[in-house]
N, C-alpha and C positions, 0 to 999 in steps of 0.2 A: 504494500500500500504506500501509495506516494504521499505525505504528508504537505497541505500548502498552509499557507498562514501560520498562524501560533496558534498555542495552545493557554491561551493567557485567560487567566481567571475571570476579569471582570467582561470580558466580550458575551454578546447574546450565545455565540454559538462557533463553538471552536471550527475552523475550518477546514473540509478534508477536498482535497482531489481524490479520485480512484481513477487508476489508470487499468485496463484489463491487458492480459498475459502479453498481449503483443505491442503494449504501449500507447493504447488510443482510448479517448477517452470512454466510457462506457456511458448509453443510454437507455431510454425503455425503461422508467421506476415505472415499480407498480402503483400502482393507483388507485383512489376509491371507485369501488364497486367490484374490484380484482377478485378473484381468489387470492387467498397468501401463497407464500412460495415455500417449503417447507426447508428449515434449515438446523441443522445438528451441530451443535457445542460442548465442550465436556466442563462436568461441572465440578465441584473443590476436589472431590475423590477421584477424579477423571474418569468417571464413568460417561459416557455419550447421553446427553437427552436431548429427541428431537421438540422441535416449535410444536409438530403431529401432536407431540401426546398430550398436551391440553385441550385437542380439538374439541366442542360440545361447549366450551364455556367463553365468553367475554375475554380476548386476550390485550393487551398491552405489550407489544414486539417494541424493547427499548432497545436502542444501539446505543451506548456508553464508552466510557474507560473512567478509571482511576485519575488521569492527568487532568480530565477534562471540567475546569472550571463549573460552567452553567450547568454540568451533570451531575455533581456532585453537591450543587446549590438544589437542585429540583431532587435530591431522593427523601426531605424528609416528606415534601406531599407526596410522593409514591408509598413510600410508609402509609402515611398517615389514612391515603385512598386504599390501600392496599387491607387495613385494617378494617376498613368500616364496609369493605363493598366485597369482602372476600368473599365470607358465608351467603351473595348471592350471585355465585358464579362468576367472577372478578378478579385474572389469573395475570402474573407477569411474568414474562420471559425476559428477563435481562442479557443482554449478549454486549460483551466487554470485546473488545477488538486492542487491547493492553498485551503490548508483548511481556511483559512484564508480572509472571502471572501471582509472583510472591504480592508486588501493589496492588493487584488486583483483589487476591484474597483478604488482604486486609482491610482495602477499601468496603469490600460485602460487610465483613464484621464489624468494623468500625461505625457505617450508614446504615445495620443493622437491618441488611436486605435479606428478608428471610425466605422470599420467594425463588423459583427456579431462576438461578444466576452459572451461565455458561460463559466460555472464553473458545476462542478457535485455535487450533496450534497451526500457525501459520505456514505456509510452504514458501521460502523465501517470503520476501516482501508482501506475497499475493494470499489476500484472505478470500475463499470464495464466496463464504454467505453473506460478506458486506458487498461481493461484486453481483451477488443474486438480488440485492433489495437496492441497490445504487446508494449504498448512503456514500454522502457528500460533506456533511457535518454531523457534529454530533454538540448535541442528543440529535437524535432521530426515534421519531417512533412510529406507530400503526396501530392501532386498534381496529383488532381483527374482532367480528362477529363470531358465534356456535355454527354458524353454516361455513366458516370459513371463509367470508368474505371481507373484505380491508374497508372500515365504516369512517375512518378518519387517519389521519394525519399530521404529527408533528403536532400534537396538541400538548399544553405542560399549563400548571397551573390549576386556575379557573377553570378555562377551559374545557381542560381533561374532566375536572368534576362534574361540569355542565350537562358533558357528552354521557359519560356515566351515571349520570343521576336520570339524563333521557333515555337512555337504551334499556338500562335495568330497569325501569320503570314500565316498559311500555312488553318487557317479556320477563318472565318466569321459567328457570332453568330448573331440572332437578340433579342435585349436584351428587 
């Protein structure tokens, strides 16, 4: 992954280029009303869990790292959303893109992210499942529906509660 900009704390949103295997840039993000794209991270144990296995419930696909300012500002409202909206189908998949997987573990424990939190082990420079979802900055995220479908984007905050306080409202999962 080709790294642009910085990584400086007080920006909205750390900056990322991805370049794909052969050095051009990649296009085609998914998009609301998409299917997701299913992608696989190992998690503190290194055991593999994919995006698949929360299918059926309300997901939050975050793309993070440890380094990254504004992500690290926005995990206690994922806590906090995390907390109050779990028990009605309300699941996160965190995927840290941190070469760095010692930072990384400590950052989960630290921001006391108790939900599924995976890292890629990278192959050279090239991560594939940030090159499958195009992120470009981070945070990045998606909220994906139980049918699998991408209901929003890059939401943080407010926002994100807004959207979750409408979708969970308007269906009933059995968890």
């Amino acid at each position: 992954m080709d790294y642009g900009g910085g990584n400086s704390v007080g920006n909205e949103a750390s900056q990322l280029i991805f370049l794909d295997e052969n050095g051009m840039l990649e296009s085609n993000e998914p998009e609301i009303g998409d299917r997701f794209r299913d992608i696989e991270g190992m998690d503190r144990t290194d055991k593999p869990i994919a995006l698949s296995s929360l299918e059926g419930k309300f997901i939050l696909l975050d793309f993070w790292a440890s380094w990254c300012g504004p992500c690290r500002k926005e995990n206690p409202n994922l806590v906090k959303l995390y907390n109050r909206y779990n028990s009605q189908g309300f699941e996160i998949f965190s995927y840290s893109i941190d070469q760095n997987s010692y930072a990384w573990k400590n950052a989960v424990l630290t921001d006391s992210l108790v939900w599924t939190n995976v890292i890629e082990k990278p192959t050279g420079n090239y991560y594939p499942s940030e090159a499958i979802y195009k992120v470009k900055f981070l945070p990045t995220s998606y909220l994906i529906g139980p049918e699998g479908i991408i209901l929003a984007k890059n939401l943080r905050g407010i926002e994100l509660e807004e959207k979750l306080r409408e979708v969970l409202e308007t269906t009933s999962l059995d968890n």
